[in-house]
C-alpha positions in Angstrom: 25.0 66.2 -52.2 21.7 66.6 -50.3 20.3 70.3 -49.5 21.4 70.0 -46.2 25.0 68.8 -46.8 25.0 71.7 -49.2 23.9 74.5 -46.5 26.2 73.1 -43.7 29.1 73.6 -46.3 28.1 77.1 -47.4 27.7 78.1 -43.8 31.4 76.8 -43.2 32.9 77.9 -46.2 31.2 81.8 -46.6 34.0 83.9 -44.1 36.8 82.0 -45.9 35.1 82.6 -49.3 34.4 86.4 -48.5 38.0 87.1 -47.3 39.1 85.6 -50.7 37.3 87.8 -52.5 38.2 90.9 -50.2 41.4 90.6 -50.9 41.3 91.0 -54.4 38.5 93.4 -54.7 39.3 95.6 -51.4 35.7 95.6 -50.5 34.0 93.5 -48.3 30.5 94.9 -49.7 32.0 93.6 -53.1 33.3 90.3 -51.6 30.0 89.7 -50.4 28.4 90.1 -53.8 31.0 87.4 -55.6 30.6 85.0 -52.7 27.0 85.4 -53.0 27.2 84.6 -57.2 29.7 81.8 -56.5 27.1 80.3 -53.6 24.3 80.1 -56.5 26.4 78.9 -59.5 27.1 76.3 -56.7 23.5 75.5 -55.6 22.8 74.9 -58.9 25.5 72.2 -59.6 24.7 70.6 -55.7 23.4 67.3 -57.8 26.4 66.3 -59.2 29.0 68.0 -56.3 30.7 65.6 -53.4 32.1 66.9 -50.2 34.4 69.2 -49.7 33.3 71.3 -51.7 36.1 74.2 -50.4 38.4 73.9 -53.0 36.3 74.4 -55.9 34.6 77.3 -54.5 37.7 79.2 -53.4 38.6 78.8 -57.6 35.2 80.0 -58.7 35.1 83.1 -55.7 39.1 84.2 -57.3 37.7 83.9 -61.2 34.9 86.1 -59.9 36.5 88.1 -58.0 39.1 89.1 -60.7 36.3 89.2 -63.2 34.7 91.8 -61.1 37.6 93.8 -60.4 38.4 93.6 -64.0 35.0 95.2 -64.9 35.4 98.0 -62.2 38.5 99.0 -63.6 37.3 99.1 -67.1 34.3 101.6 -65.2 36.9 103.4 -64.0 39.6 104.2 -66.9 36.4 105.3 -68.9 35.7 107.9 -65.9 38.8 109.0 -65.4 39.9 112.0 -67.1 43.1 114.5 -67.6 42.6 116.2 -64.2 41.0 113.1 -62.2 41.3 113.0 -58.3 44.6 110.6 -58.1 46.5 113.3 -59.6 45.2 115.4 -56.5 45.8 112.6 -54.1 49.4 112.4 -54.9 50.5 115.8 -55.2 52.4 115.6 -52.0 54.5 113.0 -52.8 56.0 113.6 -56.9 57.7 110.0 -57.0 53.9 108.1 -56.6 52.5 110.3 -59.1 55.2 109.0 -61.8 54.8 105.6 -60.4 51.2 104.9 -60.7 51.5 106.2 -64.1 54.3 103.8 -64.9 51.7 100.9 -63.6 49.2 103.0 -66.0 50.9 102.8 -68.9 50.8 98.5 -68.8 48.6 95.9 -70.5 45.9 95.4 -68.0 47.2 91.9 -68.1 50.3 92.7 -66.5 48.9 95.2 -64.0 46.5 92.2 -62.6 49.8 90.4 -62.1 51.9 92.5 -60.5 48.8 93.7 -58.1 48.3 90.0 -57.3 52.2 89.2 -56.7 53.4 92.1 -55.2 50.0 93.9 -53.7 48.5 91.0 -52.9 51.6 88.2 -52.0 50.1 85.4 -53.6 52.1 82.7 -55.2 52.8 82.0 -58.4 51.3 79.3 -59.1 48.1 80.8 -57.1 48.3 83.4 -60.3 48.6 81.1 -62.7 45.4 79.4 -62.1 43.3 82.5 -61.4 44.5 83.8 -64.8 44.2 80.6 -66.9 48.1 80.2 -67.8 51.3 78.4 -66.5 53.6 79.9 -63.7 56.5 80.1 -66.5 54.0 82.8 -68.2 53.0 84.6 -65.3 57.1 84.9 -64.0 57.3 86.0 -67.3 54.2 88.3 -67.2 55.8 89.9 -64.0 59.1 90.3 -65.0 58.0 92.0 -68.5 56.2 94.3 -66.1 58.8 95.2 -63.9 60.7 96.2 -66.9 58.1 98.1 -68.4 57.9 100.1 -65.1 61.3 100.7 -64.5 61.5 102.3 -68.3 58.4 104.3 -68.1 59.2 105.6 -64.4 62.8 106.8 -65.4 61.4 108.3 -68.7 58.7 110.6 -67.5 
């Protein structure tokens, strides 16, 4: 793939990529971040890409996008504390405070799944790739998670 070929696709291809990324991270100043990463990792590979190069860069943009929210959640457990400000937030409304700590209490594995499937509405099989394992294992992922949340909800 020539330079040129290469910019013509990254100009096509960049609002697609950033609304990929947007939707997983929530942030478009994020998005623009992990598109921007995924643009240069491709760059670098132009020698040996052929057109269309969409595909392949919606995968990479998802892996980097759920590698980047992975390490903003891991930021943010460590901050959060007894008294932290989602606790405030849903004071008014009891039944999302014991809900968001039902999601709380799962593997983070299982929280990524059920944020992507039921947040997020993307497909199984979409999940499956994004996460490196078969759609058997994420139904299975989701449904453990379900359970796990319906036990800790009617616990607390």
């Amino acid at each position: 793939m020539t330079d040129g070929q290469f910019e013509n696709e990254a100009k096509a291809l960049r609002p697609l990529l950033i609304t990929t990324a947007g939707k997983i991270l929530g942030s478009t100043d994020e998005a623009e971040d992990v598109v921007q990463e995924t643009l240069l990792k491709l760059w670098k590979m132009k020698g040996t890409l052929a057109p269309p190069v969409a595909p392949l860069a919606i995968v990479m943009t998802r892996r980097a996008a759920i590698d980047r929210l992975r390490r903003i959640e891991a930021r943010h457990e460590t901050a959060l504390t007894a008294g932290s400000d989602r606790e405030q937030e849903d004071e008014t409304d009891p039944r999302a405070a014991r809900m968001m700590a039902a999601i709380d209490m799962l593997p983070r594995i299982q929280q990524t799944v059920m944020r992507m499937r039921l947040a997020e509405g993307m497909e199984y099989k979409d999940i499956a790739l994004l996460v490196s394992t078969s759609e058997q294992n994420v139904r299975q992922t989701l449904s453990r998670a379900r359970k796990a949340v319906l036990k800790n909800y009617t616990k607390q």
